[in-house]
TIRO-2110 file (N, C-alpha, C; in Angstrom, 1 decimal):
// TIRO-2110
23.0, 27.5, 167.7, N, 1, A
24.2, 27.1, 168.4, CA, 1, A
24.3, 25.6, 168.3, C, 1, A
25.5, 25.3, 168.2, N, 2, A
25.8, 23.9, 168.2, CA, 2, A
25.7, 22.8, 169.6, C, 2, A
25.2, 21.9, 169.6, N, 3, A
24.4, 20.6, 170.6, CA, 3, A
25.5, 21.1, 171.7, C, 3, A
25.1, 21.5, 172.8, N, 4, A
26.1, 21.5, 174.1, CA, 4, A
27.4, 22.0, 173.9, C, 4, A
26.9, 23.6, 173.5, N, 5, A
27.6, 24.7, 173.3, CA, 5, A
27.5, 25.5, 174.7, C, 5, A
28.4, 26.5, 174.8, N, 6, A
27.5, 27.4, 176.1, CA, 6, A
28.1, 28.5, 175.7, C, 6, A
27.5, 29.4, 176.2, N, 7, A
28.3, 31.1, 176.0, CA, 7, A
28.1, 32.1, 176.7, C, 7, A
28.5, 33.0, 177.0, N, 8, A
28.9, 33.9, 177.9, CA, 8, A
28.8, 35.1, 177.2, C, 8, A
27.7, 36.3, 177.5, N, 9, A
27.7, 37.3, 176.3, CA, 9, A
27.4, 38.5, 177.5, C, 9, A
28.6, 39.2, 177.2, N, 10, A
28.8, 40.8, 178.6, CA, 10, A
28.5, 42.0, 177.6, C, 10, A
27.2, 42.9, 178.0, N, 11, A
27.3, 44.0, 177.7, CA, 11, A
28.1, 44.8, 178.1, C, 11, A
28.9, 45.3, 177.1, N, 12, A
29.7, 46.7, 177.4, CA, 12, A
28.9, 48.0, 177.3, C, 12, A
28.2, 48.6, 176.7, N, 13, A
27.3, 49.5, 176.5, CA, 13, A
26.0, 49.4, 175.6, C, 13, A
25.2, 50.3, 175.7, N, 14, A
23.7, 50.0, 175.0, CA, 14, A
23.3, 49.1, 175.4, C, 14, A
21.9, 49.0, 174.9, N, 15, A
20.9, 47.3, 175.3, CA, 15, A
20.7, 47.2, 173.7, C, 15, A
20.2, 45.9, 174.4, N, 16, A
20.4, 45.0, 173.5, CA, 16, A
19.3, 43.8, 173.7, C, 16, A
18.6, 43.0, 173.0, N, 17, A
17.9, 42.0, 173.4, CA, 17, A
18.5, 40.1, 173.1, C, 17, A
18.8, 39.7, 173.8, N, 18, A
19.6, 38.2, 173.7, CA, 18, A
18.4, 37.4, 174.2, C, 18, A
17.5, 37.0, 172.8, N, 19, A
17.4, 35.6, 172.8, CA, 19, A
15.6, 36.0, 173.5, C, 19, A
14.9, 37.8, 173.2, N, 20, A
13.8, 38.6, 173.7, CA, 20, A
14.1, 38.8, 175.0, C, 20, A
15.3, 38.6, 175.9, N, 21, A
15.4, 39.4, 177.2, CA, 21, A
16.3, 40.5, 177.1, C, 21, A
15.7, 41.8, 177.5, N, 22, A
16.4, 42.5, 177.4, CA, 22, A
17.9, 43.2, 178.1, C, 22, A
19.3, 43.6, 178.1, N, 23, A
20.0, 43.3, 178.7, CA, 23, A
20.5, 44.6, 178.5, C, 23, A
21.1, 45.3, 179.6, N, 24, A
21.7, 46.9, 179.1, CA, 24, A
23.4, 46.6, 179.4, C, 24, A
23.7, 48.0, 179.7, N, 25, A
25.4, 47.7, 180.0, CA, 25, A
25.7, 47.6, 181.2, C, 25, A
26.5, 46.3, 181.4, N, 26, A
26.7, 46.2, 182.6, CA, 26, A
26.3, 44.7, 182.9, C, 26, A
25.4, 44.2, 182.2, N, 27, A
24.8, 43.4, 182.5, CA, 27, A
25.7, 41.8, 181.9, C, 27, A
25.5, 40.5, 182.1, N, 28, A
26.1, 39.6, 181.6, CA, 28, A
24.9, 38.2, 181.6, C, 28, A
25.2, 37.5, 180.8, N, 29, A
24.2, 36.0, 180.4, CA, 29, A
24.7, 34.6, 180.0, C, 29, A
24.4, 34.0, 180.8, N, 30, A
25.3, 32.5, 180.5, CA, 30, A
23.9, 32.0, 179.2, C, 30, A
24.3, 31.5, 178.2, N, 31, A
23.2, 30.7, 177.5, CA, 31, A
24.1, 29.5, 177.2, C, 31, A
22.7, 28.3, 177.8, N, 32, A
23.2, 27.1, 177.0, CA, 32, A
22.0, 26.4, 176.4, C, 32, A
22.6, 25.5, 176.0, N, 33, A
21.4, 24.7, 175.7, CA, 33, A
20.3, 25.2, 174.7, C, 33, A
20.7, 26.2, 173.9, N, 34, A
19.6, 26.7, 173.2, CA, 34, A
19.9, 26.4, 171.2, C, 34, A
18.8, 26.6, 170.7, N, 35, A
19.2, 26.0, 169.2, CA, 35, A
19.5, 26.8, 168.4, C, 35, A
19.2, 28.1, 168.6, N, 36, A
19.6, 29.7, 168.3, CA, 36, A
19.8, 31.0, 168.8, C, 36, A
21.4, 31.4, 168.5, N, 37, A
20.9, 32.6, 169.3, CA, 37, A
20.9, 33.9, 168.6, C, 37, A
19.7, 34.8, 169.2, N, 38, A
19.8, 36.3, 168.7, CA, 38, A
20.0, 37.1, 169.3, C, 38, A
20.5, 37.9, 168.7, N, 39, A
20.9, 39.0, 169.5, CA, 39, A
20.5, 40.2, 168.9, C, 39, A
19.9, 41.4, 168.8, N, 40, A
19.3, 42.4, 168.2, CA, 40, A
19.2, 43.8, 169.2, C, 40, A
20.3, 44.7, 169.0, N, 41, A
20.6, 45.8, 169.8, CA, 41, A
19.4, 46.5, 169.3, C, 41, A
18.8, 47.5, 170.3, N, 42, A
17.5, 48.0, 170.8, CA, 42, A
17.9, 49.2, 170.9, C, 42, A
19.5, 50.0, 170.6, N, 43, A
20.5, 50.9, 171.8, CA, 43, A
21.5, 50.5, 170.8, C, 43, A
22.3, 51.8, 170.1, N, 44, A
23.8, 51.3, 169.7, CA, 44, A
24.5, 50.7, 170.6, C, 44, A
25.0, 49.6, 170.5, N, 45, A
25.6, 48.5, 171.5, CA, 45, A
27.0, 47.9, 171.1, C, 45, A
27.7, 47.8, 172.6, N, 46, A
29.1, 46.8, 172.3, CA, 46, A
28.9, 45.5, 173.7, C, 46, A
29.3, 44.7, 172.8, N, 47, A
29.2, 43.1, 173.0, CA, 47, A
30.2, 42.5, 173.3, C, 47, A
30.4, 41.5, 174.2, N, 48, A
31.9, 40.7, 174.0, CA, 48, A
30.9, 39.0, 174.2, C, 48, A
31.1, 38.6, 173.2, N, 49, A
30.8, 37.2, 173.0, CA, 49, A
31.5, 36.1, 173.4, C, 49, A
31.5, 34.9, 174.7, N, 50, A
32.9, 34.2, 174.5, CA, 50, A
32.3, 32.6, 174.8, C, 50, A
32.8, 31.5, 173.7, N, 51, A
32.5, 30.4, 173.6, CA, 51, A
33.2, 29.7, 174.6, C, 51, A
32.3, 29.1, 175.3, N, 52, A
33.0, 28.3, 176.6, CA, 52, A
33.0, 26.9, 175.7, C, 52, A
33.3, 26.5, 176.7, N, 53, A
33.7, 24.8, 176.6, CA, 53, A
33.0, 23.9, 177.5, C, 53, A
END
């Protein structure tokens, strides 16, 4: 991610692992400050990813 980015990432269904925590549906994650992110569903999964400001 780019220097003093932030993001907001809401599981809709399945898990999923964001960044080795694991997260199922239902669940939500603020990340900031980080230099990469992963994301690697564990669980067929839906995502909503949203770039804050």
């Amino acid at each position: 991610m780019e220097e003093k980015k932030h993001v907001w990432v809401q599981i809709v269904s399945g898990e999923l692992l964001l960044n080795g925590t694991k997260l199922q549906a239902g669940d939500g994650a603020a990340v900031s400050e980080e230099s990469v992110l992963k994301i690697r569903g564990t669980k067929s999964s839906e995502f909503l990813l949203f770039e804050l400001n």
